[in-house]
DOVO-854454 format. One record per residue: residue in one letter; x, y, z of N, C-alpha, C in turn. Coordinates in Angstrom, 3 decimals, decimal comma. Layout:
N
- resn|nu|nv|nw|cau|cav|caw|cu|cv|cw
- A|X|Y|Z|X|Y|Z|X|Y|Z
...
END
This chain:
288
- resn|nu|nv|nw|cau|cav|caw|cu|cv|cw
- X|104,548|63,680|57,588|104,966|62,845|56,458|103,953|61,726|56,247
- X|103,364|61,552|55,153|102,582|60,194|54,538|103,204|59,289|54,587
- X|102,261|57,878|55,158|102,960|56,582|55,204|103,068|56,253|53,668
- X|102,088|56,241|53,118|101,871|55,838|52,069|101,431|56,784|50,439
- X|102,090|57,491|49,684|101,330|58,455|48,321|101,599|57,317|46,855
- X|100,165|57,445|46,553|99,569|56,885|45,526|99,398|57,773|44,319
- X|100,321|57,688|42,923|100,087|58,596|42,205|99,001|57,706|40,867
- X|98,473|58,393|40,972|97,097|57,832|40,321|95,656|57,947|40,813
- X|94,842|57,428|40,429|93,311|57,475|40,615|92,192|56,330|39,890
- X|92,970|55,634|38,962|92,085|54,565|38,776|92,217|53,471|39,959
- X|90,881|52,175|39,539|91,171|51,322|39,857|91,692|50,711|41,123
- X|93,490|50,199|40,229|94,319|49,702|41,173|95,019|50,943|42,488
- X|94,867|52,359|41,883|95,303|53,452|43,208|94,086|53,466|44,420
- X|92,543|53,147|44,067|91,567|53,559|45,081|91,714|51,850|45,925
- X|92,095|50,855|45,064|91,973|49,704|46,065|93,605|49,786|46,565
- X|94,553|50,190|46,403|95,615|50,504|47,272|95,009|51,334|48,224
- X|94,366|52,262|47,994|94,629|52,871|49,225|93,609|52,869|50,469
- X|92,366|51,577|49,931|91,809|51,348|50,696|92,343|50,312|52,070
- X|93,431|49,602|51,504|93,911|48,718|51,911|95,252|49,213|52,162
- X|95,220|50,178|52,659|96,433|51,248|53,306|95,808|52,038|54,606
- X|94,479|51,852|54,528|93,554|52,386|55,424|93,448|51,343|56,320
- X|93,078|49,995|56,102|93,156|48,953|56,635|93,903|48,676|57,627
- X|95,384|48,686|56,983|96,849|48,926|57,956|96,905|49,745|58,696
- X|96,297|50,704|58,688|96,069|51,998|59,956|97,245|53,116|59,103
- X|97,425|52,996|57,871|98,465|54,013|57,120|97,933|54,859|57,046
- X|98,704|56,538|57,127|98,034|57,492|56,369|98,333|57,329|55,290
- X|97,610|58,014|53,805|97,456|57,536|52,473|96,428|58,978|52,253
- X|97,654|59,174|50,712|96,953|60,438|49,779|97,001|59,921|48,229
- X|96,035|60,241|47,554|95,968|59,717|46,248|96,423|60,907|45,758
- X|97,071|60,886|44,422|97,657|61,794|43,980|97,100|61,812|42,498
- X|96,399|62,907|42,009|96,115|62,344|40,378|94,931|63,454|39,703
- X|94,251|62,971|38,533|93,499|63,898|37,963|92,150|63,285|38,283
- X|91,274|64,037|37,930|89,722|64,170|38,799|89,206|62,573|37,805
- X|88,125|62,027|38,588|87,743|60,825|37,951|87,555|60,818|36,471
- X|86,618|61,292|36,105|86,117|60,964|34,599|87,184|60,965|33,609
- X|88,729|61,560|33,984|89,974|61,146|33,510|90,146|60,297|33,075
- X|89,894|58,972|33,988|89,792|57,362|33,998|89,417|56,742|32,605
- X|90,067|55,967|32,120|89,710|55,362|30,756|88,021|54,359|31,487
- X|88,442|54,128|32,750|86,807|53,258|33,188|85,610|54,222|33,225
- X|85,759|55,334|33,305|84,855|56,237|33,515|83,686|56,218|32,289
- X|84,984|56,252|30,735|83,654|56,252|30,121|83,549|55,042|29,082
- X|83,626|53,790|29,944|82,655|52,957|29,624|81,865|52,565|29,820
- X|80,572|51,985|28,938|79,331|52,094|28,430|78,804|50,841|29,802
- X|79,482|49,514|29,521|79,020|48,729|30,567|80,322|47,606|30,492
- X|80,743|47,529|31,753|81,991|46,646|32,523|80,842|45,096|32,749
- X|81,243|43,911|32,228|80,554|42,400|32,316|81,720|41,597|33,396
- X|82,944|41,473|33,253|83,341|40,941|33,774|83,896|41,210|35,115
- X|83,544|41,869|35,852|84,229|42,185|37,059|82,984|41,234|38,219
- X|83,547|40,773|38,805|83,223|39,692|39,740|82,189|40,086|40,853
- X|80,939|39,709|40,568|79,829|40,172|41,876|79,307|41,756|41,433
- X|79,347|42,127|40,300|78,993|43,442|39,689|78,774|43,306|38,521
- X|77,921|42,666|37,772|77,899|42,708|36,531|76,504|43,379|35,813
- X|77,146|43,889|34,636|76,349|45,243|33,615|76,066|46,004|34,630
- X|77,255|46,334|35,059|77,616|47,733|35,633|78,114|48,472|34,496
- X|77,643|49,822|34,849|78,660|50,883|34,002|80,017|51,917|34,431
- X|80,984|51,723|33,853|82,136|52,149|34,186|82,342|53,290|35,534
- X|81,377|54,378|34,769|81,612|55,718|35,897|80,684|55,382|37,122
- X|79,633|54,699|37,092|79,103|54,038|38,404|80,173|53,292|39,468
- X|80,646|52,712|38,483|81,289|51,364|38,959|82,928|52,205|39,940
- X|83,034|53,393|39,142|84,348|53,788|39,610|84,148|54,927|40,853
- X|82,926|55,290|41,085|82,166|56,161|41,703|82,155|55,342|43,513
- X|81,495|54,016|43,387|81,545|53,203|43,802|83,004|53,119|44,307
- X|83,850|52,879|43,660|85,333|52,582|44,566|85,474|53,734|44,607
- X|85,490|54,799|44,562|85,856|56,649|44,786|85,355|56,700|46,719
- X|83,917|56,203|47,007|83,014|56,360|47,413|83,346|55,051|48,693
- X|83,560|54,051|48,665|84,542|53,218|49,344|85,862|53,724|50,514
- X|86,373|54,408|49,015|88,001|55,052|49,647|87,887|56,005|50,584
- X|86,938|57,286|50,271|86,028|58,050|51,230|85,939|57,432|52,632
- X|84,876|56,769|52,174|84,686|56,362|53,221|85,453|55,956|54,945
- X|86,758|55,187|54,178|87,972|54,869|55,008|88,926|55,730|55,365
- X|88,443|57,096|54,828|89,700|58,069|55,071|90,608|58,466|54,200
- X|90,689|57,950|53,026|91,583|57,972|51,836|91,513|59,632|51,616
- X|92,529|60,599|51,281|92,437|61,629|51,384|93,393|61,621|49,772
- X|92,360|62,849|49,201|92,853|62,941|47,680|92,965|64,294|47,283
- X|94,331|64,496|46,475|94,730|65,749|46,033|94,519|65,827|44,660
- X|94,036|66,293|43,538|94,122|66,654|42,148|95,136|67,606|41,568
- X|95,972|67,124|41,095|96,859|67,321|40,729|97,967|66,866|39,634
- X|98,806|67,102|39,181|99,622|66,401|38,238|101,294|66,379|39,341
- X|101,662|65,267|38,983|103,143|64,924|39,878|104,197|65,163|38,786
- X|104,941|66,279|39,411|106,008|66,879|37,625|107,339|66,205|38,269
- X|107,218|65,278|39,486|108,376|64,234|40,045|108,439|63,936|41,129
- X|109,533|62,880|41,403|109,629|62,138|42,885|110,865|61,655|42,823
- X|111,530|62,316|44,353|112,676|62,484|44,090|113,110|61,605|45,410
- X|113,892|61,142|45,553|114,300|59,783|46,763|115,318|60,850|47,533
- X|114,817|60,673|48,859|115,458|61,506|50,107|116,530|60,785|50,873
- X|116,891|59,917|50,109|117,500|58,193|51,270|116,477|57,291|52,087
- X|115,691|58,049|52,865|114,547|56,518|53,641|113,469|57,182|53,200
- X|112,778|58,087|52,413|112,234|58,764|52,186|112,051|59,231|50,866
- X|111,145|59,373|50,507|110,657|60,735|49,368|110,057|61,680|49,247
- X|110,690|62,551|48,446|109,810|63,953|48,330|108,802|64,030|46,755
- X|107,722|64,579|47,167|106,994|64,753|45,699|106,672|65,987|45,670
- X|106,832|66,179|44,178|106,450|68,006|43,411|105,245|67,588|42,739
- X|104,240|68,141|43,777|103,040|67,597|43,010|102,527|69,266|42,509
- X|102,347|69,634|41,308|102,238|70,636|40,801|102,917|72,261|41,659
- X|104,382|72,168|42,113|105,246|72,395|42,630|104,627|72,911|44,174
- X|104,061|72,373|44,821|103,814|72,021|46,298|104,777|70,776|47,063
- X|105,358|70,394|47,695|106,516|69,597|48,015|106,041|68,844|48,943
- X|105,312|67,086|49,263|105,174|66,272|49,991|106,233|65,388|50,206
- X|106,110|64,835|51,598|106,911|63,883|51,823|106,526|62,598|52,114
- X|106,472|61,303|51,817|106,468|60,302|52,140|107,362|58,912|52,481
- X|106,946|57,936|53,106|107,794|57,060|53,391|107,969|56,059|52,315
- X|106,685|56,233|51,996|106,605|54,815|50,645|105,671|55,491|49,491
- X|105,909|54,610|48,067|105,615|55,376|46,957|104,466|53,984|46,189
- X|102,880|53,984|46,085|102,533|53,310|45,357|102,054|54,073|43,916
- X|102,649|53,601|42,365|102,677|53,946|41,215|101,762|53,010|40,740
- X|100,475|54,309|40,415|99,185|53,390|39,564|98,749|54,638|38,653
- X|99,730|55,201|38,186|98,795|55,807|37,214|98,622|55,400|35,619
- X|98,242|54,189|35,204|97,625|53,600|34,015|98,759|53,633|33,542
- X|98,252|53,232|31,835|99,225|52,818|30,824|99,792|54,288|30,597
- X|100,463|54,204|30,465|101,400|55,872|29,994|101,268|56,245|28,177
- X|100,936|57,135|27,934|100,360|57,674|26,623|101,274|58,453|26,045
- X|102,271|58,993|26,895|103,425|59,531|26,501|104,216|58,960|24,856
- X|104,201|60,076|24,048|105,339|59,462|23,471|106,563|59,799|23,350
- X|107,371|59,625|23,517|109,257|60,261|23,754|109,619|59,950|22,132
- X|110,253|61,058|22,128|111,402|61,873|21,128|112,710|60,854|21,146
- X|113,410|60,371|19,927|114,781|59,884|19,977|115,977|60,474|21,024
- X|116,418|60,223|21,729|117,274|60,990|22,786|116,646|61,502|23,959
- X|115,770|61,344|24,113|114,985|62,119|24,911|115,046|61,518|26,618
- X|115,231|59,869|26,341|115,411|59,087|27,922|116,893|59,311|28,220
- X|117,829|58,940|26,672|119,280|59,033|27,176|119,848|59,823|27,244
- X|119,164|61,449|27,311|119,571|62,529|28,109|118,601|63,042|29,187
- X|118,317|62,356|29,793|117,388|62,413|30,847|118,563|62,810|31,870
- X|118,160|64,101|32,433|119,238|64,628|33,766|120,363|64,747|33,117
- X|120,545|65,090|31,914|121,748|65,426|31,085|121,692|66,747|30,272
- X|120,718|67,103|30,190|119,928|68,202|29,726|118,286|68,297|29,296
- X|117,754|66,750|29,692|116,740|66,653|29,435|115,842|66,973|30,788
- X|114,697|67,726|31,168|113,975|67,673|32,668|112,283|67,597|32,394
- X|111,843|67,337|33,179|110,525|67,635|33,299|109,540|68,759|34,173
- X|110,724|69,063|34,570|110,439|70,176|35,935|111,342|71,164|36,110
- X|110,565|72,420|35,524|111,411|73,570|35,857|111,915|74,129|37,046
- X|110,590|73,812|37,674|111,363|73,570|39,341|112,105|73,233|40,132
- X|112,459|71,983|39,101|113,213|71,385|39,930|114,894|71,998|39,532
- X|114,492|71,975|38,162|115,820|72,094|37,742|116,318|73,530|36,960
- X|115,737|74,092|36,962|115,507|75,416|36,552|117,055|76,135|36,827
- X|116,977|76,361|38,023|118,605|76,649|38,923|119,609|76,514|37,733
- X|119,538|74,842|37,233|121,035|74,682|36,634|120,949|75,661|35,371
- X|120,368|76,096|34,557|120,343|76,819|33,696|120,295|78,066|33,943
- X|120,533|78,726|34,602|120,515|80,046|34,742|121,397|80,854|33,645
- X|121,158|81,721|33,118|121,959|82,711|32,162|122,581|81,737|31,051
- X|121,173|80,455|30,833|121,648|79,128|29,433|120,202|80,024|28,647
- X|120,451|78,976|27,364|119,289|79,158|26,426|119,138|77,619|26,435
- X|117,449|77,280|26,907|116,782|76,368|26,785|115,236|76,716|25,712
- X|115,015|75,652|25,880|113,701|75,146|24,672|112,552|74,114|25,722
- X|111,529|74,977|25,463|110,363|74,081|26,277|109,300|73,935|25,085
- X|109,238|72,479|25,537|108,355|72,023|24,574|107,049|71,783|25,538
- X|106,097|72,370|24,792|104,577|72,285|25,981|103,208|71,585|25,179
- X|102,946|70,172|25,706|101,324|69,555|25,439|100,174|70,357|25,942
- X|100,474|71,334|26,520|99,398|71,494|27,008|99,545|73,123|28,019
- X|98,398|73,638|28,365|99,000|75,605|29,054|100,320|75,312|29,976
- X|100,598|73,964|31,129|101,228|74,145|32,091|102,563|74,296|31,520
- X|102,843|74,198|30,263|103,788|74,423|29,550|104,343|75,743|29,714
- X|103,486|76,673|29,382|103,279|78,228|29,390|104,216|78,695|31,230
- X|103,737|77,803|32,139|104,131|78,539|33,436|105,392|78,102|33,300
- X|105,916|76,797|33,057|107,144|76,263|32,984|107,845|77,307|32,099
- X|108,070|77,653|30,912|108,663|78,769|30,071|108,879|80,233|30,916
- X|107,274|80,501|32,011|107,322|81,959|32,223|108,500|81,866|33,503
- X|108,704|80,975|33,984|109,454|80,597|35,142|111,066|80,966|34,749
- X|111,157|79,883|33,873|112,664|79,684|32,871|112,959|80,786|32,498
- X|112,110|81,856|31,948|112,261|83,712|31,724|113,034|83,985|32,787
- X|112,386|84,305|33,773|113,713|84,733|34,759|114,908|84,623|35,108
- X|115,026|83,129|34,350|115,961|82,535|35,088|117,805|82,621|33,938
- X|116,903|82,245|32,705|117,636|81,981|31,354|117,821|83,399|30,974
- X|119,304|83,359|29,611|119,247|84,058|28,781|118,180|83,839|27,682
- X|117,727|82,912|27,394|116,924|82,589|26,212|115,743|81,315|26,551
- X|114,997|81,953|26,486|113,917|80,685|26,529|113,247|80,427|24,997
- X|113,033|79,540|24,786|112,032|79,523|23,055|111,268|78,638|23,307
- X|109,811|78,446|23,057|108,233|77,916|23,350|108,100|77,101|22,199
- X|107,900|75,676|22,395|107,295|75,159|21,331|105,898|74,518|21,231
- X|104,994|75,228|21,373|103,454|74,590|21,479|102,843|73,424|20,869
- X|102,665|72,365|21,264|101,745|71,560|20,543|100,502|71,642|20,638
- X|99,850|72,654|21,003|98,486|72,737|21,393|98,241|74,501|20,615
- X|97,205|74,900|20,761|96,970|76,422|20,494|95,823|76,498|21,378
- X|95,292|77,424|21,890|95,933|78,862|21,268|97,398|78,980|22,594
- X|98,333|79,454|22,336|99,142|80,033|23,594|98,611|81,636|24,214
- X|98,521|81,883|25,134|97,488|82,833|25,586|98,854|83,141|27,014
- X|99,368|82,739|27,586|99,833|83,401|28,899|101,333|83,485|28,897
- X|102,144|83,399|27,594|103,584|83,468|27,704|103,885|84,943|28,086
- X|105,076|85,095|28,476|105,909|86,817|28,952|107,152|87,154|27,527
- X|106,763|88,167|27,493|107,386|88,878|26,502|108,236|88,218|25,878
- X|109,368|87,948|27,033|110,564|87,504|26,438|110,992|86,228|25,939
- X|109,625|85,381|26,266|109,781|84,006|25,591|109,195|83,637|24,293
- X|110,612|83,605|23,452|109,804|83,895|21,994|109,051|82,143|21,880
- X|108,337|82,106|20,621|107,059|81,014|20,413|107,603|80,333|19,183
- X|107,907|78,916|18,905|108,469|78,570|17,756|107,588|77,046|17,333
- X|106,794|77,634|15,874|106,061|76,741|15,898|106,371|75,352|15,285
- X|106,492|74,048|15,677|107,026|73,199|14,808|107,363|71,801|15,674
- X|107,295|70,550|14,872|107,332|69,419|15,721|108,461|68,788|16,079
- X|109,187|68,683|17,347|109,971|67,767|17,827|110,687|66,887|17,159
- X|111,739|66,355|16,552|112,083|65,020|16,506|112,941|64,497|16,680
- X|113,718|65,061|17,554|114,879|64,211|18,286|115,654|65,273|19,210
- X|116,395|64,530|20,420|116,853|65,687|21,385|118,816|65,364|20,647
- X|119,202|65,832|20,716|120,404|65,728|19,782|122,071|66,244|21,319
- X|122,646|65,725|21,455|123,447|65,616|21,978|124,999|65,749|21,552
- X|125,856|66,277|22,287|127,552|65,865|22,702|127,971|65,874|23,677
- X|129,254|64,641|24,122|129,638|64,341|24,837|129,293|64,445|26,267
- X|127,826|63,581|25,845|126,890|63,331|27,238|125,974|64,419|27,731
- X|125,994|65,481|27,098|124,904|66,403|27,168|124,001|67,296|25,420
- X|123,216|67,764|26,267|121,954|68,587|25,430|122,673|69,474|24,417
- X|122,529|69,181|23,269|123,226|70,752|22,703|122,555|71,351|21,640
- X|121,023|70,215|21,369|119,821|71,095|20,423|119,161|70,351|20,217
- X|117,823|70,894|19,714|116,512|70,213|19,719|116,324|70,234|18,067
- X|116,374|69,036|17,782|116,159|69,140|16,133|114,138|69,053|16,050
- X|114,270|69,705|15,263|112,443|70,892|15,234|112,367|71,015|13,459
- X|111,496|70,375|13,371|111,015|69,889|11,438|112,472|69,848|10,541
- X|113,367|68,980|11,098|114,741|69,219|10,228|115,787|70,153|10,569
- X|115,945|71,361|11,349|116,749|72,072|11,403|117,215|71,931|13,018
- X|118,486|72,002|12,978|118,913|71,853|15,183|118,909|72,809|15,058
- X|118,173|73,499|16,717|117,948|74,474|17,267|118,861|74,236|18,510
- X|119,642|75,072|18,372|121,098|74,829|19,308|120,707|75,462|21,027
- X|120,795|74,489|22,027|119,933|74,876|23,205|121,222|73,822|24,384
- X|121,389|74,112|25,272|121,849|73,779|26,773|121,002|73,313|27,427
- X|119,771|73,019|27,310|118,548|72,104|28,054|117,143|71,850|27,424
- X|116,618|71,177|27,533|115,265|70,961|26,948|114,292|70,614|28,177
- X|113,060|71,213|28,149|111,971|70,882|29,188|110,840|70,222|28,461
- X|110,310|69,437|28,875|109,008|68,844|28,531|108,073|68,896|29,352
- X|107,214|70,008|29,347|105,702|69,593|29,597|104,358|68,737|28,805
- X|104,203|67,744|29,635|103,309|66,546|28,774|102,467|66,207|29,802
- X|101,337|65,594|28,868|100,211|65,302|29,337|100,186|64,348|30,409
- X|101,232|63,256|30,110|101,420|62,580|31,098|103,035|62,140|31,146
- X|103,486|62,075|32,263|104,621|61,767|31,811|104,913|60,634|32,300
- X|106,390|60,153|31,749|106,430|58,391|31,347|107,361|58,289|33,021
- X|106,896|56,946|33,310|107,145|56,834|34,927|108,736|56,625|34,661
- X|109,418|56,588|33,745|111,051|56,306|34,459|111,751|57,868|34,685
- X|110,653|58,321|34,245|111,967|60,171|33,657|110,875|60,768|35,382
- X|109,539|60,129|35,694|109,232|60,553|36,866|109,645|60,428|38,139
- X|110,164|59,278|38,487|111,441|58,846|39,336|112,436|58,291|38,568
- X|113,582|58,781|38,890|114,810|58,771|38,163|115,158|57,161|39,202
- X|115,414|56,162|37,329|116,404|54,897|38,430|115,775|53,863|38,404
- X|114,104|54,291|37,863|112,877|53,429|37,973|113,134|52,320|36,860
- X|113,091|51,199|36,768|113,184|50,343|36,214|112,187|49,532|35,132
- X|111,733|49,797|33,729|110,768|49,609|32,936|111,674|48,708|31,804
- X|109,932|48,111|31,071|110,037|47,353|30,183|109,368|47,846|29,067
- X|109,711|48,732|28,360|108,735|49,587|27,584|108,275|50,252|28,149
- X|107,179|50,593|28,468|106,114|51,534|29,098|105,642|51,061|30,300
- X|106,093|49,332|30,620|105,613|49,302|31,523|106,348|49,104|32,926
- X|105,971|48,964|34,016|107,432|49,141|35,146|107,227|47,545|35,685
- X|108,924|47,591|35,928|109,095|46,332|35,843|108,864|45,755|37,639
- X|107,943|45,059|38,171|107,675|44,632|39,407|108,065|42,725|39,857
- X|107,977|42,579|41,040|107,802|41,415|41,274|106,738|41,166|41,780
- X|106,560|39,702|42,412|105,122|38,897|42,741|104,535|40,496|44,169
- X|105,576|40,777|44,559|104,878|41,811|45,515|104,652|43,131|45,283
- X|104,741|42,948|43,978|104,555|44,488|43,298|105,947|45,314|43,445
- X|106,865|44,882|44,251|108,167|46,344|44,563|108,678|46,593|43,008
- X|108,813|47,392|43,255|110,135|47,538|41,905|111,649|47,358|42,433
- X|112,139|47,815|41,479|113,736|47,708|41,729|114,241|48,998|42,934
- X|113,455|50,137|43,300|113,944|51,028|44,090|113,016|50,356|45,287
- X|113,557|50,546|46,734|113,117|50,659|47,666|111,877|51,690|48,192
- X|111,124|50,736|48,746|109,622|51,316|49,223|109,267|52,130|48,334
- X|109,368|51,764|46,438|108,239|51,573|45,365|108,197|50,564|44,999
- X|106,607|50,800|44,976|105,551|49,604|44,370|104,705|50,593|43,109
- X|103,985|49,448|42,426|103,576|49,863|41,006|102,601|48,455|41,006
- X|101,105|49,126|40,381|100,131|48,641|40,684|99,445|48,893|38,810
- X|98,749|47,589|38,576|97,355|48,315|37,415|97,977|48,205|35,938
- X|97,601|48,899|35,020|97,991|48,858|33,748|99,435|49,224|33,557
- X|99,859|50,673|34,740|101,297|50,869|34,311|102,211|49,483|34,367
- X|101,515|48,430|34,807|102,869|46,928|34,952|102,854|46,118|34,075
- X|101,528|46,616|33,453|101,701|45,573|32,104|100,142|44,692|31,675
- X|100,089|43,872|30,997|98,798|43,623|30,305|98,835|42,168|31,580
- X|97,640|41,415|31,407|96,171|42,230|30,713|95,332|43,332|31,411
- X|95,093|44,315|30,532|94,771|45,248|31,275|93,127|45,012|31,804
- X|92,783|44,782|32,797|91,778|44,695|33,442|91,148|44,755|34,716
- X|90,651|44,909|35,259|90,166|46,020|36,767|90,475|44,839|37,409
- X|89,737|43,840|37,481|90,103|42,523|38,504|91,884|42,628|39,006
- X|92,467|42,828|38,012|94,078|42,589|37,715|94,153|43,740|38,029
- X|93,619|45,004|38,165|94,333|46,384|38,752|94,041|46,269|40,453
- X|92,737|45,773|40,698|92,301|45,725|42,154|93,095|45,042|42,905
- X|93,154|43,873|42,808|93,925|42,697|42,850|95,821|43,199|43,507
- X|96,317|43,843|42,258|97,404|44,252|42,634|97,905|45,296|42,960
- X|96,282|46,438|43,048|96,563|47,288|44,405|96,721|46,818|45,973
- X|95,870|45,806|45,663|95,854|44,992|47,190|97,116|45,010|47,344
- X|97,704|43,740|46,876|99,258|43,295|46,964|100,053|44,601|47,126
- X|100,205|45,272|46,660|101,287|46,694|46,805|100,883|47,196|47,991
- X|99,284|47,503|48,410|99,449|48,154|49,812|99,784|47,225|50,818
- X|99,965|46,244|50,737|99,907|45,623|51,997|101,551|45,246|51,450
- X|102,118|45,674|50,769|103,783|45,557|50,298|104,256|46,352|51,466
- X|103,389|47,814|50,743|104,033|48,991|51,719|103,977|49,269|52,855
- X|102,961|48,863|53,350|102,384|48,764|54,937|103,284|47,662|56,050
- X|103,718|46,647|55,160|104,791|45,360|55,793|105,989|46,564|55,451
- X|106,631|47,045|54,453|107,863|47,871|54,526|108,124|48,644|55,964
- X|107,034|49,500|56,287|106,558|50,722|57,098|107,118|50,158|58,274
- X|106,055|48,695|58,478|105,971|48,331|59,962|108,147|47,914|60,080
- X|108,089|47,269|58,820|109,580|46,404|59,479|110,725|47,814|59,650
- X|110,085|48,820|58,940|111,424|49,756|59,487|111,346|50,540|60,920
- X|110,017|50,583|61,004|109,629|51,088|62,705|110,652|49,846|64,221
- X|110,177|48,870|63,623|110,570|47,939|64,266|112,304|48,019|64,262
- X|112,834|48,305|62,963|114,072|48,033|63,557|115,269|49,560|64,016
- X|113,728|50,846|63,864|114,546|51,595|64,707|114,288|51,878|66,496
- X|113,301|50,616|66,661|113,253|50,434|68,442|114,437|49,515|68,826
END
């Protein structure tokens, strides 16, 4: 089990987890390959302190190259959730299953945009993970809406499982669906509900009458990623030590809010690892 998983890769995730290394934590970064990074492709970074007319992907190469160094061990991947075990969590990081003790959240500003209904049927018929939740629908008709191919595996999955699956692509070409999942082309605009659950996906004006909705997205928005998580808009809501409102998570960098800037992401990666690393030690301690 990891002392410490970092979902992200800018910034404020490589100085968490350098300073998780520090503490003698094990620590895995969790996230998409660098040049991802909105720092990557800028031209030249002036204000960052003792580095100046540096350029972004140097500059982030540099903390990549740091983290290395200390042991920081990194997976590429997308996290489709994180699910709280009681002293513990489990993560579905592109449905491979880790466990950790503590959770630091740095993956940037969230780009996501959500559909009307879409948070307040969250775990009501709304999921992000067929994996996870796939089970409850068995012999239902659901609707997956996909940004992007991983959409495609999520649907081919739900085939087995459902009477009815229906594909809604926002991207083209679709290239790897199974027979039986028909393809319906058309945009989202609201998840539509009764009496506390899913009962259709309204799609250019007309409800498309469905028992669950899946979303595969490019990124997804950190409250529907841990269920419980506590935000202010887009951004998650922390204190001076970075925790959030759930136990042993912390949230680091742009996802907490403005101003968005590396000093201010580094800065309060620090603070969060050494949040989680004081969590770690005080629960060791009070099971001697």
């Amino acid at each position: 089990m990891l002392d410490v998983a970092i979902i992200g890769g800018g910034p404020a995730a490589l100085s968490a987890a350098v300073n998780c290394r520090q503490r003698n934590k094990s620590v895995c970064i969790f996230g998409r390959s660098l040049d991802s990074s909105l720092l990557f492709a800028a031209e030249k970074v002036d204000n960052y302190l003792g580095l100046p007319d540096i350029g972004g992907e140097e500059m982030l190469n540099r903390f990549y190259a740091h983290a290395v160094k200390n042991g920081v061990e990194f997976k590429e991947c997308r996290i489709k959730q994180i699910l709280s075990m009681g002293e513990h969590y489990m993560i579905n990081a592109d449905n491979e299953f880790i466990e950790a003790k503590t959770i630091i959240l740095a993956m940037g500003l969230s780009k996501s945009k959500g559909i009307p209904g879409e948070m307040e049927y969250l775990g009501k018929g709304v999921s992000y993970c067929a994996t996870c939740d796939g089970m409850l629908y068995r012999g239902k008709k659901v609707a997956v809406i996909g940004e992007n191919e991983e959409g495609e595996a999520e649907a081919n999955f739900l085939a087995d499982l459902c009477r009815e699956v229906i594909y809604i692509p926002l991207y083209q070409p679709v290239v790897n669906l199974k027979e039986t999942v028909m393809v319906k082309e058309g945009k989202p605009k609201a998840v539509c509900g009764e009496d506390g659950r899913v009962v259709a996906l309204e799609l250019d004006g007309e409800e498309l009458a469905c028992d669950g909705i899946f979303f595969a997205k490019n990124s997804t928005p950190p409250e529907s990623l841990l269920f419980g998580l506590q935000t202010d808009g887009k951004n998650i809501l922390v204190d001076r030590n970075m925790a959030t409102n759930l136990p042993g998570v912390y949230a680091a960098g742009d996802c907490t809010g403005a101003p968005y800037q590396i000093a201010k992401a580094v800065g309060e990666g620090l603070v969060a690892a050494l949040s989680a690393a004081t969590e770690i030690d005080r629960r060791e301690r009070e099971k001697k």
